[in-house]
N, C-alpha and C positions, 0 to 999 in steps of 0.2 A: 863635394866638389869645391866648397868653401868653406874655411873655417877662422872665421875672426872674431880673436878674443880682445877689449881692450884699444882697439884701434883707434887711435885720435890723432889730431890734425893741428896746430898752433902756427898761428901768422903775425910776427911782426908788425904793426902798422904805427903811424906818428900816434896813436892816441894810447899805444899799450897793446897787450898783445891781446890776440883773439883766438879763442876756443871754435873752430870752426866745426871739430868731429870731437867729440867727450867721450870718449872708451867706450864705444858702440864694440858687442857684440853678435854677432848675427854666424845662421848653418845655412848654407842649400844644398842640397842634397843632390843625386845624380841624376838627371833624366826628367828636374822640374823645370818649369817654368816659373820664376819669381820676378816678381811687380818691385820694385823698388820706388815708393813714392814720397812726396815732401814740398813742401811750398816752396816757393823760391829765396835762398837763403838758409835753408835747413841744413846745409849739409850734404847734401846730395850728389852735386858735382863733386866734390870735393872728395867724399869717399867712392866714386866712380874711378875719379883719376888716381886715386891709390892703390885702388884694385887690379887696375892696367899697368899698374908701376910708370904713369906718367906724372906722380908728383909721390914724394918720398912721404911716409910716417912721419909724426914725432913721437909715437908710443905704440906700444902693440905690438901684437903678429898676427901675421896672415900664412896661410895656407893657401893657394889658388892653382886649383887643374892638379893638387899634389908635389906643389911646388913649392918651396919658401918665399914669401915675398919680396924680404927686405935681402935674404943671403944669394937668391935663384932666380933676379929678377929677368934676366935674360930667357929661362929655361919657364919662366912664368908666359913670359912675349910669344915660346913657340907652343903653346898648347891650347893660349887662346882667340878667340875672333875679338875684333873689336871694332864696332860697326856706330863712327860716329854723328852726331847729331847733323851736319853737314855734309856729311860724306866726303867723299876723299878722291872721287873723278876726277879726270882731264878730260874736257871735252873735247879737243882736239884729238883723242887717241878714238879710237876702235875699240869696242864690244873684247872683241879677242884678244888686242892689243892690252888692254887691261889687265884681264884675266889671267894671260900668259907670264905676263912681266910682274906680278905679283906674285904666281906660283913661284917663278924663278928666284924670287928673292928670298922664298923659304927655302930653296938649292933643292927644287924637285927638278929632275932631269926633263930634258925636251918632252919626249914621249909619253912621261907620266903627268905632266905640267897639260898636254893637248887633252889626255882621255880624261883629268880631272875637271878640266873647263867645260869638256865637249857635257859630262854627267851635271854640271849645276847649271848648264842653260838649259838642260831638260828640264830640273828638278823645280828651277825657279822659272819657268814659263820664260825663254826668253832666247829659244831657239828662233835661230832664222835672221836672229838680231845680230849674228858674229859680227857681220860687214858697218855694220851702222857704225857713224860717230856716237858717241857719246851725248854731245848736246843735241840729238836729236831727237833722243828718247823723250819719251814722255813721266812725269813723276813717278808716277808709278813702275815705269820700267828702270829708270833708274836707281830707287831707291832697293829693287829687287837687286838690283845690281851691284850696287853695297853690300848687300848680306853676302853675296856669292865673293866678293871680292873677302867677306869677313872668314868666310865658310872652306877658302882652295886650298888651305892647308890641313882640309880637314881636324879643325881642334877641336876637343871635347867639350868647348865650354866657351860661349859666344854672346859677348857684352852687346846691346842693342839701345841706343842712348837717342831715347825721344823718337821709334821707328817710320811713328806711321806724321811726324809733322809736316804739316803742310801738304798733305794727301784729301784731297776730296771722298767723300764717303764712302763712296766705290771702291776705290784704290785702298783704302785703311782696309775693310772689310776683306777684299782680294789678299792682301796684304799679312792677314791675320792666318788663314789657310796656311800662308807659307811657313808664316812662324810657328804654329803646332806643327807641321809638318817637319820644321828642324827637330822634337820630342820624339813624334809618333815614327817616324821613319829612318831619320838617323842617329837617332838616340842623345842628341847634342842638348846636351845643360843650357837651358838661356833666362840669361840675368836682364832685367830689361828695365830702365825708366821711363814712363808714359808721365803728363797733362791730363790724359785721357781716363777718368773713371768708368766709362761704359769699354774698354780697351781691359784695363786691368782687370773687372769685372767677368770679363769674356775670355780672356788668356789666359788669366795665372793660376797655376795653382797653388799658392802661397805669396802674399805679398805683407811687407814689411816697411812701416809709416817712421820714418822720421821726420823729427821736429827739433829746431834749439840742438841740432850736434847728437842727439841721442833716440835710439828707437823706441819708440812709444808704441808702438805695437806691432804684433805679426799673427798669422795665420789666413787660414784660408778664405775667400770673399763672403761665402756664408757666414762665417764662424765668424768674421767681424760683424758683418751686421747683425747677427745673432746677439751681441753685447749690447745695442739699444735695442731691449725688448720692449716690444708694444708697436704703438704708432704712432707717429711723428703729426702735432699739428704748428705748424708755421701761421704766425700772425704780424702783420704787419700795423706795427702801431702807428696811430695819428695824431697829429698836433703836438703839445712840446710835453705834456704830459709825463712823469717820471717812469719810465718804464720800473724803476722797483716798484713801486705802486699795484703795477697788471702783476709782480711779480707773487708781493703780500698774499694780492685777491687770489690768488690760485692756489694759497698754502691749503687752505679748506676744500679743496675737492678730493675726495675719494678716486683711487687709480692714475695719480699724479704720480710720475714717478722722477722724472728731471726736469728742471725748466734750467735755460740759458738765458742769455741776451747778448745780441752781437749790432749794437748800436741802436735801430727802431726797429729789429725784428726779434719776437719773440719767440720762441720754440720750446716747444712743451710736449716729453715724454710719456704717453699716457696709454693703457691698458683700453683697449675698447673703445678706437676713437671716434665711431661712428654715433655712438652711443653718447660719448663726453663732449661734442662738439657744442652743440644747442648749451649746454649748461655753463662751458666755459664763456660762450659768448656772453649770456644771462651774469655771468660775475662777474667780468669786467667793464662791462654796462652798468651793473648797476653798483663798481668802483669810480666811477666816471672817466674809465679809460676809452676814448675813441678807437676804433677799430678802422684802418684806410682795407685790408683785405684777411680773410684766412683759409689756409688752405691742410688736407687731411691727405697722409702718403705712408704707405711704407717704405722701413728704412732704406737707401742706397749707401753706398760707399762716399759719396759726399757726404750724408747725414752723420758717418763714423766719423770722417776725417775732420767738421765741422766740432764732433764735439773732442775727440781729443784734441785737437789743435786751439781750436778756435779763430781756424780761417778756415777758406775754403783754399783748394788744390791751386787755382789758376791766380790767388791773392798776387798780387803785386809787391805786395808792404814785406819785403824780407827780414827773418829774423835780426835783431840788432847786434849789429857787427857783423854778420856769415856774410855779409853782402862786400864790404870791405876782403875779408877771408876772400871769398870766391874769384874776386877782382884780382886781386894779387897772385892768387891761384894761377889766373889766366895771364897775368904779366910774365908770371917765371915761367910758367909753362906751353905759354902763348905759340913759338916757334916750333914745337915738338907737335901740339896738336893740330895745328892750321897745317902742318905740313905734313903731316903723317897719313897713312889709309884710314883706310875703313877698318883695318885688324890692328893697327897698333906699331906697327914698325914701319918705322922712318924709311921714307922715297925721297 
């Protein structure tokens, strides 16, 4: 459903130019769900908006829905949804109102424009709602309403950027239903960027980490956590202490298998950690490293994302320069996406 070989991204800025996407290539295949994840500044945006043909390459090709990207970008527009991070409602319009005048803009005739609205207020819980405004709904009904807004032209393959933000638990949870429901029932490809590791976790069946412009890894949520084998023990060091110091002491234990450091916490890859816990402590004690807490887990998808990266998913600190990248991103492409739907074509 996607095939990008190559694809890279370059921004002008006063300090020199910026590599925002480095010849990233990435597959998804038909009828998956794929996690598209990256700290902020990775890249991410950037190669979002490329895949929607809301911001042009500077290298590469893409393939998307069977389309060319850079030669077919129109023919790319009608095959796919594209359901963005703020959505793309009038509140003053009507439930129906929406629906209708969005089909129409894909030039489905009256009649097939009413029986396809009438089928995705069933499909997304959200019958009964035809009459209502719009700013009446509640988040969760309206972010359902997005999708379906992404969904009237029925296209094979529907971008979902940040779905479940600013949903209370509930509603994210509710929310997830629908989205396997886009897989298992209509067979629709969805690419999707989450914040969310227990989301990605839950959803995807293949997700794909970029970092610094390029993909650092992919496969399925086991399958990465399966690459930090053993158990994870998290220590949090005290006092000013040189964390290489806790780092030495630990070269000599047995079923050590990675140790990090991400400022005063320490994390340590270990075989049997229930077993290695007492002993680790015993060594860094008796290096005169202070101990403020530690704690013993198996891996998550943080713990992956932690060590390739070496942030964590919701970091702040964006790569150097993507931030600038992404900024400029949104200056050229500011007007296209604040005013566009939830699928991609300009209202």
């Amino acid at each position: 459903m996607i095939e990008v070989t190559g694809l890279a991204k370059k921004f002008k800025t006063k300090r020199g130019t910026v590599e925002a996407v480095r010849g990233i290539d990435l597959t998804v295949r038909p009828g998956e769900i794929v996690g598209f994840l990256g700290p902020n500044g990775a890249g991410k945006t950037t190669t979002l908006r490329m895949l929607t043909t809301l911001l042009e390459p500077s290298g590469g090709t893409a393939t998307v829905a069977g389309a060319d990207l850079l030669r077919q970008p129109g023919e790319v527009r009608k095959r796919i949804g594209y359901v963005a991070q703020t959505g793309g409602t009038d509140g003053a319009c009507t439930v129906s109102e929406e629906l209708i005048t969005q089909a129409e803009l894909y030039r489905l005739g009256g009649a097939e424009a009413r029986e396809r609205c009438s089928k995705l207020l069933v499909q997304l819980d959200l019958a009964g709602l035809e009459d209502r405004f719009v700013k009446t709904l509640s988040g969760g009904q309206k972010r359902r309403l997005d999708i379906a807004l992404g969904l009237v032209h029925s296209p094979r393959l529907v971008f979902l950027d940040e779905p479940t933000t600013g949903l209370d638990p509930q509603s994210r949870a509710y929310l997830w239903t629908h989205v396997r429901r886009l897989r298992d029932d209509l067979n629709t490809t969805v690419f999707l960027t989450t914040h969310y590791l227990d989301e990605a976790d839950a959803l995807c069946d293949r997700i794909l980490i970029i970092d610094f412009g390029r993909i650092v890894a992919e496969g399925s949520p086991e399958e990465l956590k399966h690459r930090i084998s053993g158990d994870l023990v998290t220590i949090e060091l005290n006092g000013d202490r040189d964390p290489a110091v806790a780092l030495a002491a630990l070269d000599g234990i047995e079923g050590v298998r990675d140790k990090t450091v991400h400022g005063r916490i320490l994390r340590v890859n270990v075989d049997a950690g229930g077993q290695q816990l007492m002993g680790i402590m015993r060594t860094l004690d008796a290096a005169g490293v202070p101990i403020a807490s530690i704690q013993l887990a198996r891996p998550t998808l943080d713990d992956v994302f932690l060590t390739l990266t070496g942030r964590s998913l919701r970091d702040d600190s964006p790569s150097p320069g993507a931030d600038q990248a992404n900024q400029e991103a949104a200056g050229d492409e500011g007007a296209q996406s604040q005013s566009g739907t939830a699928t991609g074509s300009a209202r």
